[in-house]
Each structure stands twice: as C-alpha cells, then as structure tokens.
C-alpha positions as CSV (number, residue, x, y, z in Angstrom):
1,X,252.4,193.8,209.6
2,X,248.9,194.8,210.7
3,X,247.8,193.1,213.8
4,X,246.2,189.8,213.0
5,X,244.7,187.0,215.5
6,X,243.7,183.5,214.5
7,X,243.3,180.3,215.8
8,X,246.4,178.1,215.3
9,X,245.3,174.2,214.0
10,X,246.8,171.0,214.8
11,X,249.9,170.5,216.3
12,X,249.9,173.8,218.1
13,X,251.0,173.8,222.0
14,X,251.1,175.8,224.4
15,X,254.3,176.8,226.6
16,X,254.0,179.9,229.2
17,X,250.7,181.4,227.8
18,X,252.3,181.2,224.2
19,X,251.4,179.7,220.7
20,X,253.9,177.6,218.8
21,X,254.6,175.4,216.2
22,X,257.4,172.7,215.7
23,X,259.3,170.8,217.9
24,X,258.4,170.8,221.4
25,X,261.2,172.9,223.8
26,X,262.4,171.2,226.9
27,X,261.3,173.8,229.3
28,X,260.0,177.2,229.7
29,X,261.2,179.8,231.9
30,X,259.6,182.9,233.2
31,X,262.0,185.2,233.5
32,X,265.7,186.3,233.2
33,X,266.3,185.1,236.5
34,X,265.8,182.0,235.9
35,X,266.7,182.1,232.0
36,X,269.7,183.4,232.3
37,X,271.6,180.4,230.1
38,X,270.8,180.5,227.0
39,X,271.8,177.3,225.5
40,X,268.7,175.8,224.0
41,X,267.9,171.4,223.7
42,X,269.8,169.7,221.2
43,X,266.2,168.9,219.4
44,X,266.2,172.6,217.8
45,X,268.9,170.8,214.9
46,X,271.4,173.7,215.9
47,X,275.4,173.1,217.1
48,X,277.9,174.3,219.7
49,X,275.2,175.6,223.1
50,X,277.5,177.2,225.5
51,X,276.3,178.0,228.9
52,X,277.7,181.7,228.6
53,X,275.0,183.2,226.8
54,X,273.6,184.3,230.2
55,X,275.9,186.7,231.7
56,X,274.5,188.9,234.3
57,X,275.8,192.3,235.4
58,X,275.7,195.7,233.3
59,X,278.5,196.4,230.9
60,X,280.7,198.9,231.2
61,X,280.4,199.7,226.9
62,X,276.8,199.5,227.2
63,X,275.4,202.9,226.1
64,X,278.6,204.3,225.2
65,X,277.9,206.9,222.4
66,X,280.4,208.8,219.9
67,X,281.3,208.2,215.9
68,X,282.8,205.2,214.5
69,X,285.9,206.0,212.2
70,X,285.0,203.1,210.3
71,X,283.4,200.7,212.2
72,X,282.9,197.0,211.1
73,X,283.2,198.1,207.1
74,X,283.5,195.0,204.9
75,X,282.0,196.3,201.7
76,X,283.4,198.3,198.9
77,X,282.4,201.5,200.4
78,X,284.7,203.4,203.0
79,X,281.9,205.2,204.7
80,X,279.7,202.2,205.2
81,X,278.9,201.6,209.2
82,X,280.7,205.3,210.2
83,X,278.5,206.2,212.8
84,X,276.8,204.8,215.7
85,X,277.9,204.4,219.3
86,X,282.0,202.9,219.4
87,X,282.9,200.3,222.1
88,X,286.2,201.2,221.7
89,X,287.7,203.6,219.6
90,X,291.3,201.8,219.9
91,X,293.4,199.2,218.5
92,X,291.3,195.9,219.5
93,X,292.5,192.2,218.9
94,X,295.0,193.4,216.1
95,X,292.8,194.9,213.6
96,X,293.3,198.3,212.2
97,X,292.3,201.2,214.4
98,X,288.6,202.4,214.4
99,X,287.4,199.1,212.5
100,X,286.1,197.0,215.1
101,X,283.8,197.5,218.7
102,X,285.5,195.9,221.6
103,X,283.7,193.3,223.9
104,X,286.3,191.1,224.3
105,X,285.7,190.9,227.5
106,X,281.9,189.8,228.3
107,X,281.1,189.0,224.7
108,X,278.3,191.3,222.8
109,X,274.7,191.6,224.3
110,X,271.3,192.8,222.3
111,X,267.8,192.3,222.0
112,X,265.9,192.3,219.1
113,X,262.8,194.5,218.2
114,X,260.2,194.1,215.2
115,X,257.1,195.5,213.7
116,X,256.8,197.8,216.9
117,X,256.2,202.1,216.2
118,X,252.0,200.9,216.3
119,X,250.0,202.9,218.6
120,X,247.0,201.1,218.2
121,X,248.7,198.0,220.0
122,X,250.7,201.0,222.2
123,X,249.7,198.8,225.3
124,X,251.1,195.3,224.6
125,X,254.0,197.3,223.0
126,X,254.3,198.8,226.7
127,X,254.2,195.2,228.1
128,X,257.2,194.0,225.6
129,X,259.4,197.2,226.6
130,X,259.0,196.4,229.9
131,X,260.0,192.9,229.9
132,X,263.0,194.1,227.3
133,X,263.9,196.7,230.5
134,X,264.0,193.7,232.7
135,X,266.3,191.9,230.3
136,X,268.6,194.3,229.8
137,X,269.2,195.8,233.2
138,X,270.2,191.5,234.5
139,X,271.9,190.6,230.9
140,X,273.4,194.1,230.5
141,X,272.6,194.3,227.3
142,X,274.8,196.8,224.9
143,X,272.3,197.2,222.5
144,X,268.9,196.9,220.5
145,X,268.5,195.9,217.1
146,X,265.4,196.9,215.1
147,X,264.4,194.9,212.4
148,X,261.5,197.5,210.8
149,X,259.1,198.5,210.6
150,X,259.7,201.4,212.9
151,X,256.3,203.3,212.5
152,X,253.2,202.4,211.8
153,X,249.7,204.2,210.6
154,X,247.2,204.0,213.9
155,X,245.6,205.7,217.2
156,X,246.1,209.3,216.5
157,X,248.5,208.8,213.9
158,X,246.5,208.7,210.5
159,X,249.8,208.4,208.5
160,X,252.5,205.5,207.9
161,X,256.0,206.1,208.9
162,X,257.0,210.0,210.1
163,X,256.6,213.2,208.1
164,X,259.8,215.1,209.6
165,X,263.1,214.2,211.3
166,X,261.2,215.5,214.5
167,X,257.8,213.6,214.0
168,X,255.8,213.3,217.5
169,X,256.2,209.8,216.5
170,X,259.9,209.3,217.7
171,X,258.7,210.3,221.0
172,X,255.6,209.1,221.6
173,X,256.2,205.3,220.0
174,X,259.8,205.4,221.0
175,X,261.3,207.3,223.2
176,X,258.1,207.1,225.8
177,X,257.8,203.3,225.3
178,X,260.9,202.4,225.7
179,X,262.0,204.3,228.6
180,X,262.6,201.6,231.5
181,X,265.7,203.0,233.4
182,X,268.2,200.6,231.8
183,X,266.4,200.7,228.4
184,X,266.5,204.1,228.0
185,X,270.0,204.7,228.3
186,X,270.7,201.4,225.5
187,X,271.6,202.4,222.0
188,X,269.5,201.1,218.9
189,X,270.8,200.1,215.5
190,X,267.8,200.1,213.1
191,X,267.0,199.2,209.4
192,X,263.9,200.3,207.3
193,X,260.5,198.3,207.0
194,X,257.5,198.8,204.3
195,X,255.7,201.2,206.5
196,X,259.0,203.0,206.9
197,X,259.1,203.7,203.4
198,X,255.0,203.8,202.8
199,X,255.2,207.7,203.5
200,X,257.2,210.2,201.3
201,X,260.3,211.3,202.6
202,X,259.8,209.3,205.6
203,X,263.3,206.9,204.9
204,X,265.4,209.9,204.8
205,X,263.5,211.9,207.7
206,X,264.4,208.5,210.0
207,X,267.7,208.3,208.9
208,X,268.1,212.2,209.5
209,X,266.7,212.2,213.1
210,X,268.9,213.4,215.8
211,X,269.0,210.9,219.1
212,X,272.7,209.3,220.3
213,X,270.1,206.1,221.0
214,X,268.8,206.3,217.1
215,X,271.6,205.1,214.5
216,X,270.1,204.4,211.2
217,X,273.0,205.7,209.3
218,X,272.4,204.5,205.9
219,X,270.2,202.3,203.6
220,X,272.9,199.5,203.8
221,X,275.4,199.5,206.3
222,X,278.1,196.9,208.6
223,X,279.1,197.1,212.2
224,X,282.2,194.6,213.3
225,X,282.5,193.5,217.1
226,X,285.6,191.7,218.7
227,X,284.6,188.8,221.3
228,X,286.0,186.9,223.8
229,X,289.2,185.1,222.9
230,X,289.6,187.7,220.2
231,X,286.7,186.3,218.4
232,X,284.8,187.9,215.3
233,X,281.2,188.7,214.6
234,X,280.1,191.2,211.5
235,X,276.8,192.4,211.4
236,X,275.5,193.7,207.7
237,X,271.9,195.5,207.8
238,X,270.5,195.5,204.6
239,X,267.6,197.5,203.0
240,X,265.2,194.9,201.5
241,X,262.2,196.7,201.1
242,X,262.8,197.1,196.9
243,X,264.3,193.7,196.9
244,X,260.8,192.8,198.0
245,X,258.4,194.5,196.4
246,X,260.3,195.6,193.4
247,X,260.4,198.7,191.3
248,X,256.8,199.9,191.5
249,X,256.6,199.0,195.5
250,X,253.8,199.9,197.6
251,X,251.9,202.8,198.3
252,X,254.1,205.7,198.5
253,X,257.3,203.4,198.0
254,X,257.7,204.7,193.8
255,X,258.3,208.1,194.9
256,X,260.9,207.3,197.6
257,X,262.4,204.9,195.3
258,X,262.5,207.7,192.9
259,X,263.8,210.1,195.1
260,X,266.8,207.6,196.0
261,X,267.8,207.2,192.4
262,X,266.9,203.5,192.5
263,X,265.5,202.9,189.1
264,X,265.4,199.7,186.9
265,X,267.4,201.0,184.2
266,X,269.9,201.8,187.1
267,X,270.0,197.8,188.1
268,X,269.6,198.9,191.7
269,X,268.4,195.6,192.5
270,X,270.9,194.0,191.3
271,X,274.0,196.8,192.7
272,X,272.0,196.0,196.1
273,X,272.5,191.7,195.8
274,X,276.0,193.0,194.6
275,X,276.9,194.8,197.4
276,X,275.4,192.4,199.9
277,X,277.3,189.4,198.0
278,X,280.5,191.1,198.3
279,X,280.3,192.1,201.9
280,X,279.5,188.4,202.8
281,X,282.6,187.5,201.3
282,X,284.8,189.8,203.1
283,X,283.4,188.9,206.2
284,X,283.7,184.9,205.1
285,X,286.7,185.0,208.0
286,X,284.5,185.9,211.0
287,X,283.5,183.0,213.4
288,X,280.2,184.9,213.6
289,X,277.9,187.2,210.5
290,X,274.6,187.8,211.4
291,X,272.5,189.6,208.6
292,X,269.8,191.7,209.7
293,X,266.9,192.9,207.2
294,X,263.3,193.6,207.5
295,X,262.0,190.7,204.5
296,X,261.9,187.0,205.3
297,X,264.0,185.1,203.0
298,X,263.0,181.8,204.5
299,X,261.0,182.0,207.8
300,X,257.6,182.8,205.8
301,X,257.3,181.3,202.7
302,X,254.3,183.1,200.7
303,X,256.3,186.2,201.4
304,X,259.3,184.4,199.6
305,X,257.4,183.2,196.8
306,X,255.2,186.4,196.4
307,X,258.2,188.6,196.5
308,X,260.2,189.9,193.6
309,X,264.3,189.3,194.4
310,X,263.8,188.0,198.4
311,X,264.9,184.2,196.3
312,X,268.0,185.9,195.1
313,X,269.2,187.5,198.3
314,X,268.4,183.9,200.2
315,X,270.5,181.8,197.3
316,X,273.7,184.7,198.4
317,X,272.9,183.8,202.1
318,X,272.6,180.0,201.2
319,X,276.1,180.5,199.5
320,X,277.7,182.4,202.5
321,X,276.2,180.5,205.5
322,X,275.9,183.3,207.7
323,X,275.4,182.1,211.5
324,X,271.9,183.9,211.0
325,X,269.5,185.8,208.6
326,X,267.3,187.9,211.4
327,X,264.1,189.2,209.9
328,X,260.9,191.4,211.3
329,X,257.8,191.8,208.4
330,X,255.7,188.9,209.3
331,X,254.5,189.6,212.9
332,X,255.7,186.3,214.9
333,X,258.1,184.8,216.4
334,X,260.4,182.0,214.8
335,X,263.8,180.4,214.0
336,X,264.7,177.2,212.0
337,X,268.3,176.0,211.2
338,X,268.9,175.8,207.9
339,X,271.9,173.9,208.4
340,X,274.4,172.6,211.5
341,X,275.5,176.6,211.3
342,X,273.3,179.0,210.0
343,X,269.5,180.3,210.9
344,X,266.8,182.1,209.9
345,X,265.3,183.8,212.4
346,X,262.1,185.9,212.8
347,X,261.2,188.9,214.9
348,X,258.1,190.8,214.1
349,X,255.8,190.9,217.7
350,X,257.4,194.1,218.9
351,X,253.8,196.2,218.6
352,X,252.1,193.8,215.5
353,X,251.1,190.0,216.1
354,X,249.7,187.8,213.2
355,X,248.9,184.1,212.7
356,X,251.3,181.5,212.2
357,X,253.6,181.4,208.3
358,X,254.4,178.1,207.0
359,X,258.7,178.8,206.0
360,X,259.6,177.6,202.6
361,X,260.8,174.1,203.8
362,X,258.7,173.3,206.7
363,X,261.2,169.9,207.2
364,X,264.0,171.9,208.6
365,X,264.0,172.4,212.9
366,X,262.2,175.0,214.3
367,X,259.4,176.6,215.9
368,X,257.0,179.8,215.4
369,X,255.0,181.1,218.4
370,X,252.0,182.8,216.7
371,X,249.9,185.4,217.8
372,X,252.0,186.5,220.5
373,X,253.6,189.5,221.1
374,X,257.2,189.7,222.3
375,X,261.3,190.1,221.2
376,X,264.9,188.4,221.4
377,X,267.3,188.3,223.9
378,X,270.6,187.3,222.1
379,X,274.5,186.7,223.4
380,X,277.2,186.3,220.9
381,X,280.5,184.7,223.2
382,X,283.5,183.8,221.5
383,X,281.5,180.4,220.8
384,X,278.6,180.9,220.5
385,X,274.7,182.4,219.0
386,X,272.6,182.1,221.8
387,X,268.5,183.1,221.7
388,X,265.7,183.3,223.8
389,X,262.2,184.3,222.5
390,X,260.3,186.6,225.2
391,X,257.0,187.0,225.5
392,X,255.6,190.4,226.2
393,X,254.9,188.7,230.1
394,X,257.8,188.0,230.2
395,X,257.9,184.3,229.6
396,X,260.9,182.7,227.6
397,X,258.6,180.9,225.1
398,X,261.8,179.1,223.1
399,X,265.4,178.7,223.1
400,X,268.2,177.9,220.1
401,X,271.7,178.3,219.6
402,X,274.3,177.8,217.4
403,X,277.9,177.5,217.3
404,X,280.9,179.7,215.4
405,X,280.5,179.0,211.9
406,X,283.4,177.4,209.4
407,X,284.6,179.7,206.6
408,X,282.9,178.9,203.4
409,X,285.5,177.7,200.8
410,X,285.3,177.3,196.7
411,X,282.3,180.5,196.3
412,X,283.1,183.6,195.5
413,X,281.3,186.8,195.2
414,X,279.5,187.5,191.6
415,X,280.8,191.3,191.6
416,X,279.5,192.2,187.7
417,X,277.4,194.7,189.3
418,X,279.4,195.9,192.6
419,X,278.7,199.5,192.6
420,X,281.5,202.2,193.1
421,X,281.8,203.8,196.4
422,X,278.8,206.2,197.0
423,X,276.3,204.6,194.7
424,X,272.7,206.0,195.6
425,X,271.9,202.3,195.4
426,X,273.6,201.5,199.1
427,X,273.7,204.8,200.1
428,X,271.5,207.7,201.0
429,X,272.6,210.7,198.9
C-alpha cells in the first residue's frame, strides 16, 4: 500500500511510541533482550502460550542453502516447494526422504516482512532492517518470510515492481537494506503483491532472479518443517493477487495474467481455491499450517468486501482452521483469533504505513497498531505459535500466541476443479 498517515479516533492507545487498537497488552518491551518470551496475555482470546518461543543463540540450519528434493509438498503437484534452502536433506522424524526441513531440535525461527521494496520510505525501511538484524542475530532466526509487495514505484524508481531478473531494484531495496551481519546471511521465502504484478513481466522476472537468499519458486508453492518432539508445521504461500482483483486486475495485472494463461474461460480462479483446498487437506494432520498470502481475508474488511474471490479463499481457511492466515497489502500491523486455534494476522509496515482497517468482525480479540512501521518475530516449538510485533525502534508493540491446532474432522476438500500437475494456474510455465 502507498504510505498513508492519519489520526487514529477513540479508543486508540499508545504503547512504546506505537498506535493500536483493541485490547490493551500487559506490557511492552523494548527489545529482544528483554522480549525474548514470546507468550502473549491470555486477554488476546488465543490458547496454549509456551515460554519457548524466545530461544536465543544462532542456529546451526540458519542460512543453509541448496535444493529441496521435494520439500514440504502437500498438493497435487510433485514439483510444488522444490527449491529453496533444505535444513536437512535426510530422513527426519520418519517422513520420506527430502519432504520435510529439520529443526527438531530448537524449533523453526522467522520474521515476517510486508509492503517493504519502497524507496521513498527507504529510511524507516532502514530503521525496520535494523531492528529485524537485532532480532535475528539473539533469536537466531532461520528465515524471513515476505508477504508482498516486494517492489514498489518511488525515489528514483519511476516504475512498479522490476523490469529484469537483475533490476537495480534487488540491490538497492534489498540486498543494501537488509544487510545487518546476521540478516544478510538469512534466507527469504517470498510471495507476489499487486505492485509485484503492476509491471509487465515483473512476476516472472522475480521469480527468475538469481540470489541463494531470494526463493520465490513458484506462483503457489508449500514448504514442511519437523519440530521439536517430532512435531509438524506446513507452510502453503499462495498467489492471491487474481483472487483479489479478479480477471481484469490492475494496471498492468491483464497482461501478466494473460501471459500466465490465467483466463476466465480457464476457471483459473477457481483451479487456484482448488489447489489451495486440497493442500489444506493434506496438511489437516500437522499440529501447525500457517498460510501465507499477500490479500487479507479477514484482518481488513473493505478489502474483503471490495474484492472479487478473497470471501471464497477465507470460507476454505474457515473450513481448515489453519493455526494462522498471515497477510501483508494493507500497511499495518494486526492479529485477531478467529477461533481458540486459528489467526489472522497482518503484516504490511515493512517500507508502507497506512491508517488503521476495521477486520470483517470487529468482536473477535485483537489489536492493529496503525501508522507504524515495523515486522514479526515468530517461533513455532513443538507447542506452540508465538508473535511479537516490532516496531521499526525496536519496541515490541504486541504479543499473541496460539497453541498446536486439532485436526479438522467431517470436511473434505471440493476437488471438482483440482488441476493436473503443471497447470499454468499454480505454476509458472
């Protein structure tokens, strides 16, 4: 989102220097040395806080690089998560060789980025990669997710998204920015925003670019991680960005849409719910499934309402009860628990800020810090979701957590459109 400041109303507080709406937190901490536990006050409506969710130290998988045989695949598709760094290329916790990334033993660390790539804000976007540096070189964090949109029109850049697989872009809003000794050497697992796909050719050129930090492998893809105690966790990035806008997008969107042979008379849209349906389902078994995407399917309701499928794809996370939908899109910072094991969660301060969004129930338990620039610090132990939203000073403006989520029994998956493997609608061609 385009960077937007307003005044919040009533019922706004203030916590650390930071905006926010909802319930009020029980404390606010300043830094990951003293915010290293990340189990949040029973207020925030969520289940099963751990104290683990601040483990210290770096990890010796953090940063690892080299191909996936077939890493974390749960959807119809054989090639779906194949590349991207490997924890362990081995046999972990029984499951077939190649299929899952091992952290068995300290659990799986990452932050989360959104809405960053904007050189017009490059200096707050400096202040958030610093304090993300900070957190990663005391949590010893193994990754960083991006949540789109990656690159923004701004400063000397007088186009959206990147015009080549070597765009001055990826180094000048990327690798420049975030390039704190720990963070540099941290891999990122990205998805596609609007102003990813606003330029032509720009999803493919990002999904071609050659960094063993950049893995956007596909338009749709799943990663798998074993935890502690041989736990689970599945992570499914989708591409929402035609889900949201539909057929005739935005700007540039058509052509791109075109050129990925996603056409109404295709059902792409409908291949896409499909495929995400399905993959839910075959990770139903995992104590943990966190679904990342750029769209809000809850956390900002005129986005909902205005958009043309986002309902669909939150009835088929309604159904599955993931432990949490995380979203960028809508520049703040939020989370509400939609029910005693699943959130939705918002990310989109990484470079953008904008004024608070109302979420399509405002009675559930949450907050939204507004206005305010900043990212995630999450910990998945074998028990636990763990959050802390960081401000770009470096002040933990909110907690949550949630516990391991139950299996979801009597649903199935509606596979009537589950495309065959190598469909143009999940995967670039």
């Amino acid at each position: 989102m385009r960077r937007v400041k307003a005044a919040l109303g009533l019922g706004s507080s203030i916590c650390g220097g930071a905006l926010f709406l909802g319930a009020m937190i029980a404390g606010c901490s300043s830094s990951p040395s003293t915010a290293q536990t990340s189990d949040a006050s029973a207020d925030a409506g969520t289940t099963g806080m751990t104290d683990d969710a601040g483990t210290t130290g770096p990890d010796a998988d953090a940063g690892t690089t080299g191909p996936d045989a077939d890493a974390g695949t749960t959807g119809p598709d054989a090639d779906a998560g194949t590349t991207g760094p490997d924890a362990d290329a081995g046999t972990v916790c029984g499951d077939a060789p190649g299929t899952t990334l091992d952290y068995t033993a300290k659990g799986f660390d990452f932050l989360l980025d959104g809405d960053w790539g904007n050189q017009q804000d490059l200096t707050d976007m400096q202040k958030v990669a610093a304090a993300m540096n900070t957190w990663a070189a005391a949590q010893g964090t193994n990754f960083v997710i991006s949540l789109g949109s990656n690159f923004y029109q701004g400063g000397t850049f007088a186009y959206e998204g990147v015009q080549s697989a070597t765009d001055a872009k990826f180094t000048t809003l990327w690798k420049d920015v975030y390039a704190g000794t720990t963070l540099s050497q941290v891999p990122w697992w990205l998805v596609l925003g609007n102003h990813d796909w606003y330029a032509t050719g720009s999803p493919k050129f990002e999904m071609q670019h050659q960094d063993p930090n950049w893995n956007l492998p596909d338009y749709f893809y799943t990663k798998r991680v074993a935890l502690p105690g041989c736990k689970h966790a599945t992570f499914v990035f989708v591409e929402t960005n035609l889900l949201f806008y539909g057929y005739a997008g935005k700007q540039n969107m058509a052509t791109n849409f075109a050129s990925a042979s996603w056409s109404l008379s295709a059902k792409t849209h409908l291949k896409q719910l499909a495929w995400i349906d399905w993959t839910l389902q075959q990770a139903n078994q995992d104590e943990f499934v966190i679904v990342i995407g750029d769209h809000p399917t809850f956390t900002c309701g005129s986005d909902v309402t205005g958009s043309a499928y986002m309902g669909q794809l939150g009835a088929i996370l309604t159904k599955w009860q993931p432990t949490a939908y995380v979203n960028a899109h809508h520049s703040t910072l939020a989370y509400y628990a939609i029910s005693s094991q699943m959130l939705q969660v918002q990310v989109g301060s990484g470079g953008n800020v904008d004024a608070a969004c109302a979420p399509v129930d405002p009675s559930k338990a949450g907050q939204q810090v507004a206005n305010t620039y900043g990212f995630a610090h999450a910990k998945l132990s074998g028990t636990s979701f763990a959050l802390d939203f960081v401000t770009e000073a470096n002040s933990v403006a909110m907690q949550t957590s949630v516990g391991a989520r139950t299996p979801v029994v009597g649903v199935t998956a509606d596979t009537a459109y589950l495309p065959p493997p190598g469909d143009p609608s999940i995967h670039a061609q």
